[in-house]
C-alpha positions in Angstrom: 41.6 67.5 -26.4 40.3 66.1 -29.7 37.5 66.7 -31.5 35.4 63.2 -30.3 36.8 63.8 -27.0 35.2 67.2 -26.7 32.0 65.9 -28.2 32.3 63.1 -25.5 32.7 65.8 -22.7 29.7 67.8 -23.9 27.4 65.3 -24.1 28.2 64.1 -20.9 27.4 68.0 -19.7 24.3 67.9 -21.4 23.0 64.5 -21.2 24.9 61.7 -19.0 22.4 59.4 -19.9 23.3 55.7 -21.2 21.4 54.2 -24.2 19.1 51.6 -22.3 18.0 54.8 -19.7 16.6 56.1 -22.2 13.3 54.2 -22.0 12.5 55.0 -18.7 13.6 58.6 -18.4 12.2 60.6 -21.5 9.0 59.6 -20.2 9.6 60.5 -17.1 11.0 64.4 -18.1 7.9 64.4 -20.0 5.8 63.2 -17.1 7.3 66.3 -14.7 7.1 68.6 -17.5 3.3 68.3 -17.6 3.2 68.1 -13.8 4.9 71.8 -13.5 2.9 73.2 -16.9 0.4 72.3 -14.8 1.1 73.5 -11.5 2.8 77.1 -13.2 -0.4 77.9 -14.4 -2.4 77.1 -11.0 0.0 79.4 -9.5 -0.6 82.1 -11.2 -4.7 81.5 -11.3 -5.1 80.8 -7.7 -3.0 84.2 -6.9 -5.1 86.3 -9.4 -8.4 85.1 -7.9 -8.1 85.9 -4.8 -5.6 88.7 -4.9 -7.7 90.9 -7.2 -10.8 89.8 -5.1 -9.7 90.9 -1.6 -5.6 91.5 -1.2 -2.9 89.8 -0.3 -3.9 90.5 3.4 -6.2 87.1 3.1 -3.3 85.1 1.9 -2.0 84.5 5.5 -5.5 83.1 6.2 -6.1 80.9 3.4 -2.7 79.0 4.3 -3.3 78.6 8.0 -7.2 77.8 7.9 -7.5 76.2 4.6 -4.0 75.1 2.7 -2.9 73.5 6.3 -6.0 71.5 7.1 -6.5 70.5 3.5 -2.7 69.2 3.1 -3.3 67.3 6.3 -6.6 65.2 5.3 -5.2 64.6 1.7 -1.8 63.4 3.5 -4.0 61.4 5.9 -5.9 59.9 2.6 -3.3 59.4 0.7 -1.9 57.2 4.1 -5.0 55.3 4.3 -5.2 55.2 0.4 -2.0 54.0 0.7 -3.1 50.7 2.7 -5.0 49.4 0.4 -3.8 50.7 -3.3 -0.5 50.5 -5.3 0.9 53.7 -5.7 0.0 53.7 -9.7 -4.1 53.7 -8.7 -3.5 56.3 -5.8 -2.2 58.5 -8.5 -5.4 58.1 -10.9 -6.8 58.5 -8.1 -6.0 62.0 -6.7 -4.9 63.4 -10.2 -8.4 62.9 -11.7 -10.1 64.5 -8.6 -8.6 68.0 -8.8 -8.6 68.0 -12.9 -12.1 67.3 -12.1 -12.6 70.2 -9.4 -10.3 73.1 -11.1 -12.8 71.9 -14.3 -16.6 72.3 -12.2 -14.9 75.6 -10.8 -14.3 77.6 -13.9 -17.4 76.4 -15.9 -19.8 76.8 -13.0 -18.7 78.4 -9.4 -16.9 81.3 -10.9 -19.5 82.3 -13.2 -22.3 82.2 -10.2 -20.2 84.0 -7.8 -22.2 86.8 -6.7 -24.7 84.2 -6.3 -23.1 81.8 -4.0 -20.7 84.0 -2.0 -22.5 85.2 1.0 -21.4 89.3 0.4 -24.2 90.6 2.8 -23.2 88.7 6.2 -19.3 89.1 5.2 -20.4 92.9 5.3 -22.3 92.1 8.8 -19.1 90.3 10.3 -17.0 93.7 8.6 -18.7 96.1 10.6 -18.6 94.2 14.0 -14.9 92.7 14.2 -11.7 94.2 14.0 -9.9 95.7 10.7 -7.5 92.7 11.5 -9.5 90.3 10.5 -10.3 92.1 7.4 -8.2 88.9 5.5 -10.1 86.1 7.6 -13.9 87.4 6.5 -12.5 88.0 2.7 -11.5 84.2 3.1 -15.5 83.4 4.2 -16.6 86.0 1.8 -15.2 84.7 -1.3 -15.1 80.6 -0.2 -15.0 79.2 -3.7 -11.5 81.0 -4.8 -10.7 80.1 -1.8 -11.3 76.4 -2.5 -9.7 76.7 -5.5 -6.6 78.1 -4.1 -6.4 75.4 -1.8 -6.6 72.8 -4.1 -4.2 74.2 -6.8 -1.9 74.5 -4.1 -2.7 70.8 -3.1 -1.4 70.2 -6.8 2.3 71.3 -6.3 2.3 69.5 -2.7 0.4 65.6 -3.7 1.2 65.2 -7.3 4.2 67.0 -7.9 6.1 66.1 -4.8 4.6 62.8 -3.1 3.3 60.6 -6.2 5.4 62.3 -9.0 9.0 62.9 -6.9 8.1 59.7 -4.5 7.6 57.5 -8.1 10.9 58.9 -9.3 12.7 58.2 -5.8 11.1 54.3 -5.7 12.8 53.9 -9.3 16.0 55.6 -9.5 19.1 54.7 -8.0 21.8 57.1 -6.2 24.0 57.3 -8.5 21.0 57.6 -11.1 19.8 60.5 -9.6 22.9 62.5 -9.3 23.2 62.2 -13.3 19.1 62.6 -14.2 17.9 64.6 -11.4 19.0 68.1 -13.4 17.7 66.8 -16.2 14.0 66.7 -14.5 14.4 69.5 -13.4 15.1 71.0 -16.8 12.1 69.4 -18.3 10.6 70.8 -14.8 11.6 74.3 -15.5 10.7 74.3 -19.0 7.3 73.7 -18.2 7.3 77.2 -16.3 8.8 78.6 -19.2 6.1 77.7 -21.6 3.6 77.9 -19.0 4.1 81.8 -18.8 4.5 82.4 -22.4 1.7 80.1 -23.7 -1.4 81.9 -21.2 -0.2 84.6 -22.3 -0.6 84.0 -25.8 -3.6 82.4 -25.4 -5.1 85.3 -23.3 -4.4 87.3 -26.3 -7.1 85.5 -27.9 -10.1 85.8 -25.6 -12.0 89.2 -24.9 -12.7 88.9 -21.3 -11.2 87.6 -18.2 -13.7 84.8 -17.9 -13.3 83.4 -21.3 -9.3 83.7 -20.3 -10.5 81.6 -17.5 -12.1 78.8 -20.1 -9.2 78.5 -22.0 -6.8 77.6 -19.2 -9.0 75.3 -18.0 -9.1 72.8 -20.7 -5.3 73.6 -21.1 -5.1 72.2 -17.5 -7.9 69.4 -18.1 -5.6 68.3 -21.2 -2.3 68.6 -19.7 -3.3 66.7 -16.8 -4.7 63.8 -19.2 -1.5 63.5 -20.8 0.1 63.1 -17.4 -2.1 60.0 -16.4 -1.4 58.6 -19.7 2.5 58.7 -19.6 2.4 57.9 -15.7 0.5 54.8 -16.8 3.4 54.3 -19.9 6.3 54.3 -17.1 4.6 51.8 -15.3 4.4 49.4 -18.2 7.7 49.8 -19.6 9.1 49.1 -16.0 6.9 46.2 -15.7 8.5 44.8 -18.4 12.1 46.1 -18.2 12.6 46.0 -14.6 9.7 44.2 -12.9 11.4 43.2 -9.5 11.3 47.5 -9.3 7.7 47.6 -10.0 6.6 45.3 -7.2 8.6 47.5 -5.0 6.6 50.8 -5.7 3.2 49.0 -5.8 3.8 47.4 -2.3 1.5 49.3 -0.1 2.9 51.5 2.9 2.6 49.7 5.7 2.8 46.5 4.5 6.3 45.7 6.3 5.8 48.2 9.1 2.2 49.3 10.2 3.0 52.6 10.9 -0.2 55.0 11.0 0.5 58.9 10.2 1.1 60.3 13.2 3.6 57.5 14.1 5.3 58.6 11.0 5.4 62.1 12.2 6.5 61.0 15.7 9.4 58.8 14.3 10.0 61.8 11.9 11.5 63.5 14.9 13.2 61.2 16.4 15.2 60.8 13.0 18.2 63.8 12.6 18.2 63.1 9.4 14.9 63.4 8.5 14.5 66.3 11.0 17.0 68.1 9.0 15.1 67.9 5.4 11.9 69.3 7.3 13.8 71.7 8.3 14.8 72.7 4.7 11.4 72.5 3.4 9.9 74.6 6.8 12.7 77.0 6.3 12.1 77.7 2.5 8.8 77.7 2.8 8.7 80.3 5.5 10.9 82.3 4.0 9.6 82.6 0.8 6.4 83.5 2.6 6.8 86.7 4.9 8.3 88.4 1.5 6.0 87.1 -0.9 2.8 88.4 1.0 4.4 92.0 1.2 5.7 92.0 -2.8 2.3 91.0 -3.5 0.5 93.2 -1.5 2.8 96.1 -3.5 2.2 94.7 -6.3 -1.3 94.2 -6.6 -1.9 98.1 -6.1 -0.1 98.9 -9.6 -2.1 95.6 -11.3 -6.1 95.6 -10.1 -7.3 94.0 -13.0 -7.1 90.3 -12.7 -6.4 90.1 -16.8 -3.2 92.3 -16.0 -2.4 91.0 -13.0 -2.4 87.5 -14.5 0.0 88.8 -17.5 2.1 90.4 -15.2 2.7 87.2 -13.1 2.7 85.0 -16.2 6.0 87.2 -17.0 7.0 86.4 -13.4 6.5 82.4 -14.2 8.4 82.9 -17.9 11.2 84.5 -15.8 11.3 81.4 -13.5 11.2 79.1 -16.3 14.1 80.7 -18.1 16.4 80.9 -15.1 15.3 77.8 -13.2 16.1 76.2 -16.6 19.8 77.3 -17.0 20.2 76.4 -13.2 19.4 72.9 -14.2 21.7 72.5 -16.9 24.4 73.1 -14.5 23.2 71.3 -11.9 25.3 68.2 -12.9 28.5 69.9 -12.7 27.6 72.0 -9.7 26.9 68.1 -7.8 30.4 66.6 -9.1 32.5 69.7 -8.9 31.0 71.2 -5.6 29.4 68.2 -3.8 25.9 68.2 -2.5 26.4 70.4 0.8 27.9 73.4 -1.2 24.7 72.8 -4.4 22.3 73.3 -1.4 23.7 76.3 0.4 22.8 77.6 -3.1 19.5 78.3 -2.1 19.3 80.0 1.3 22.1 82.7 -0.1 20.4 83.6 -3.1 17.3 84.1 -1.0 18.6 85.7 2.1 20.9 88.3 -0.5 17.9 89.8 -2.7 15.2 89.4 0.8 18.0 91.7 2.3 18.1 93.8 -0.2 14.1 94.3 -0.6 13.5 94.4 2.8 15.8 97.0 3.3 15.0 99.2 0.6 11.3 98.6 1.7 12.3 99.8 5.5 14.0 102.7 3.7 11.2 104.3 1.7 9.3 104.5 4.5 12.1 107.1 5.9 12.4 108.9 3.0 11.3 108.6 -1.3 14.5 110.6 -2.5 15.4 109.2 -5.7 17.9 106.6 -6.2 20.1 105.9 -9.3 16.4 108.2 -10.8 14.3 105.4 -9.0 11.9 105.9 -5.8 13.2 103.1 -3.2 9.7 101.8 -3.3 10.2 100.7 -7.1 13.7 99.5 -6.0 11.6 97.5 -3.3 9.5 96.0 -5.5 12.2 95.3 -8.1 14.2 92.7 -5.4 10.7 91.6 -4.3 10.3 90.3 -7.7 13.9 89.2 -8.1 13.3 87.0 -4.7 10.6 85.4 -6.0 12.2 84.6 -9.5 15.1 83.1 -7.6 13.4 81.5 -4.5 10.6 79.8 -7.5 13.9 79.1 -9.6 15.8 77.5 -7.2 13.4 75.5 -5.5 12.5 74.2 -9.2 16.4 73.2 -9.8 18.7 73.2 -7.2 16.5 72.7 -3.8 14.2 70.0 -5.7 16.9 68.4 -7.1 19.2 68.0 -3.6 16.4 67.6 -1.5 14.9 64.5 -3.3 18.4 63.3 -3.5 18.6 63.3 0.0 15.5 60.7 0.4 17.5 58.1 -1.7 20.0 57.0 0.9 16.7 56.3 3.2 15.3 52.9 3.6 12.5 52.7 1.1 9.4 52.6 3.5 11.1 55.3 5.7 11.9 56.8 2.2 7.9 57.1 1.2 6.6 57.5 4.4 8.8 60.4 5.5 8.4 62.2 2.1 4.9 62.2 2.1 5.0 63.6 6.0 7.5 66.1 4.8 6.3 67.3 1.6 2.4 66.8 2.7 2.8 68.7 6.2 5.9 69.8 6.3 5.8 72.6 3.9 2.7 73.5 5.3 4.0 74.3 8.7 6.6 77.1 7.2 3.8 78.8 5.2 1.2 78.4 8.0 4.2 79.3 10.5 4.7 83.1 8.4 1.0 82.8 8.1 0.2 82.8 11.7 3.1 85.6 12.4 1.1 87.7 9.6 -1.9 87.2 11.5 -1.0 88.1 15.0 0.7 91.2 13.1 -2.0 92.4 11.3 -4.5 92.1 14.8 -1.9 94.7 15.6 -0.6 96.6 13.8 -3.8 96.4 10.9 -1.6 96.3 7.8 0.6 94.2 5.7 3.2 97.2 4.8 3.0 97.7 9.1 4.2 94.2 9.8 7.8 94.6 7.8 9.8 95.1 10.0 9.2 92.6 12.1 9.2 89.7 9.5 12.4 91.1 8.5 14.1 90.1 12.1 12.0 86.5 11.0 13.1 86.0 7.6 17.3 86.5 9.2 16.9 84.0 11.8 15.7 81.6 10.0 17.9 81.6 7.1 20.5 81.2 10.0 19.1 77.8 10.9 18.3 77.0 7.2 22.1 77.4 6.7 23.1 75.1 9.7 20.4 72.2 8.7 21.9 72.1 5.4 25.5 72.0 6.9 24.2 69.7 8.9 22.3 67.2 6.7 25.5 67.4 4.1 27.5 65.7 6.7 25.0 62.7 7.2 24.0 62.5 3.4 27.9 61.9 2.8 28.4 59.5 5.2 25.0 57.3 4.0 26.4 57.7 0.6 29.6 56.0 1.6 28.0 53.0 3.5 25.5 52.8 0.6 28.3 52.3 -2.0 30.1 50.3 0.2 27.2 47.9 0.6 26.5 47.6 -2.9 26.9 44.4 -4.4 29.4 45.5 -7.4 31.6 46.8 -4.3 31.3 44.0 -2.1 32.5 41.6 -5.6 35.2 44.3 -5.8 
């Protein structure tokens, strides 16, 4: 192989894009780099609020009785929204709102906390219900963290995945995406990477956690200008490169097909196809949730101070960043070498190995703390807990983004919209609210978090079985839309 030739090779490793792409999708990378920056450091705020406040044991509250309901009326708004706006307003729209929220709750409802959370009736309700339902009263207790949890956690599920993801689906073709969706989800993972390094950094500079607090919040504020402002530049450079495109993303759901939400989610199971992808996104979800309640729960007893907790999770994000970001350079390779069936089992068996590994080690110190290789089996424990949620965040960033919005493309382009916003907008709901509600029922039980492992264990097995057997499943239908789709095409039908 010559010297051009390997150049040639490289650069189509590294970037197998042509020269009049370009225009379109630099902005775009850009456009989901700021999304994620902004969405890494929510993560990592929402969790630090309300873990330090009152445990991991209100986490499978907040998700049932607040993130559910709230990803249900924004997905109904956005429907409605939908009706009436093009899909370039919507996203002013809802963008603007939350920037505006996570700004009013740093600069005034977290400074007047002890003022506006009700502590003396949370302490009434404390002493009359059970020690299960410890996690639902710190939920009432503390309402505006969680409010703010819920709506940073509205951030990943509306702009990120419906008007971000459903944007870049309306505009990019199949065999587009299988040659620029790594590359998002490079600029994607990036974002975690600086993400975790630059709050650190910046925390550095301030001398208490509430002027930490400030800080991030016009980072945010900023970041999530810049988004509007290169959203708005896409727009106009498709307008005038490809405006036939444009008028297909600005046509209104519904428009062809009045089909209200729940007839969406009706028709959403009577699809296999689409029943398949909720099935991915309900499986992930769920799984990542049972283990991420107990690391966290273990983890937050070594890290009480929400300054360290933050930096300690911040490392967590950097460590996503970095190994999400190689997984997207290869992602490319991984979709022409091992097709897209073999790139999603990825996933699942990364996250079933290490969850075996930290759930078993977790069942095990609780037989005995003899050391291991000098380590307790507790600190083994938390070690895979944190390796999980490194890959699980990784993955979901690179390879399970990447396949997953591939598999929308094939889709006619109202069933395309409309089924992404019911998957992404509920569907990921139901897997967390699904763990969530196990959690709950648990802890009336058994009264503790470290109690309920080893029945989520049993959970988190089965349904990595199904998880396996959707994607199976869905890689067999993908490939055979794929081949009509190609075989429709006008350039083959003039072949």
């Amino acid at each position: 192989m010559s010297i051009s030739q390997k150049g040639n090779y490289i650069k189509s490793f590294l970037w197998p894009v042509h020269k009049h792409e370009k225009r379109m999708l630099i902005p775009m990378m850009i456009m989901m780099f700021l999304a994620c920056f902004n969405y890494s450091i929510l993560r990592v705020l929402k969790d630090t609020i309300v873990i330090t406040a009152s445990g991991a044991k209100v986490l499978p509250y907040i998700k049932v009785w607040g993130v559910l309901p709230g990803a249900i009326i924004l997905t109904y708004i956005f429907a409605k929204l939908s009706k009436r706006y093009s899909l370039e307003k919507i996203f002013f729209m809802i963008t603007s709102t939350l920037l505006v929220f996570y700004t009013l709750f740093v600069w005034v409802l977290f400074p007047l906390q002890e003022v506006i959370h009700p502590h003396q009736l949370a302490d009434t309700l404390s002493s009359y219900l059970p020690k299960g339902l410890e996690g639902f009263i710190a939920l009432f207790r503390y309402w505006s963290f969680t409010l703010f949890y819920i709506l940073a956690e509205l951030w990943s599920t509306m702009v990120m995945g419906v008007l971000c993801w459903g944007f870049i689906n309306q505009v990019t073709k199949l065999e587009q995406s299988k040659r620029f969706y790594g590359l998002l989800g490079i600029s994607s993972n990036l974002a975690a990477l600086v993400a975790g390094v630059s709050t650190n950094y910046l925390a550095s500079f301030s001398s208490s956690w509430n002027s930490s607090l400030r800080i991030f919040s016009v980072v945010l504020l900023f970041s999530g200008f810049l988004l509007m402002l290169f959203f708005k530049y896409i727009n106009l450079t498709i307008s005038k490169d490809n405006p036939e495109i444009l008028q297909t993303v600005k046509l209104p759901i519904g428009k062809k097909k009045k089909m209200k939400l729940k007839e969406g989610l009706r028709y959403l199971f009577e699809s296999k196809y689409l029943l398949y992808i909720a099935v991915l996104v309900i499986a992930y979800n769920l799984s990542i949730n049972v283990i991420e309640v107990v690391w966290k729960d273990i983890t937050h007893r070594s890290y009480q101070d929400p300054a360290a907790f933050n930096h300690y999770m911040n490392n967590i994000t950097t460590w996503i960043g970095l190994i999400s970001l190689i997984a997207s350079v290869c992602i490319p390779k991984w979709l022409s070498k091992l097709g897209w069936t073999k790139t999603a089992l990825l996933t699942p068996l990364s996250m079933i190995v290490t969850g075996v590994c930290f759930f078993s080690f977790l069942l095990f110190h609780k037989v005995s703390n003899s050391l291991i290789f000098g380590f307790t089996p507790l600190a083994i424990a938390i070690f895979f807990g944190a390796a999980q949620y490194i890959l699980s965040k990784a993955a979901k960033y690179s390879v399970f983004d990447a396949t997953k919005e591939m598999a929308f493309i094939p889709l006619d382009p109202d069933l395309r919209l409309k089924g992404k916003a019911a998957i992404d907008g509920v569907g990921s709901r139901l897997g967390k609210s699904g763990s969530s509600l196990l959690f709950q029922s648990l802890l009336f039980g058994v009264g503790s978090i470290s109690a309920c492992v080893p029945f989520v264990s049993v959970v988190f097995l089965v349904v990595g079985v199904f998880w396996i057997s959707s994607v199976r499943n869905l890689g067999k239908l993908f490939d055979q839309k794929s081949v009509d789709e190609t075989q429709d095409s006008p350039l083959s039908a003039a072949s």
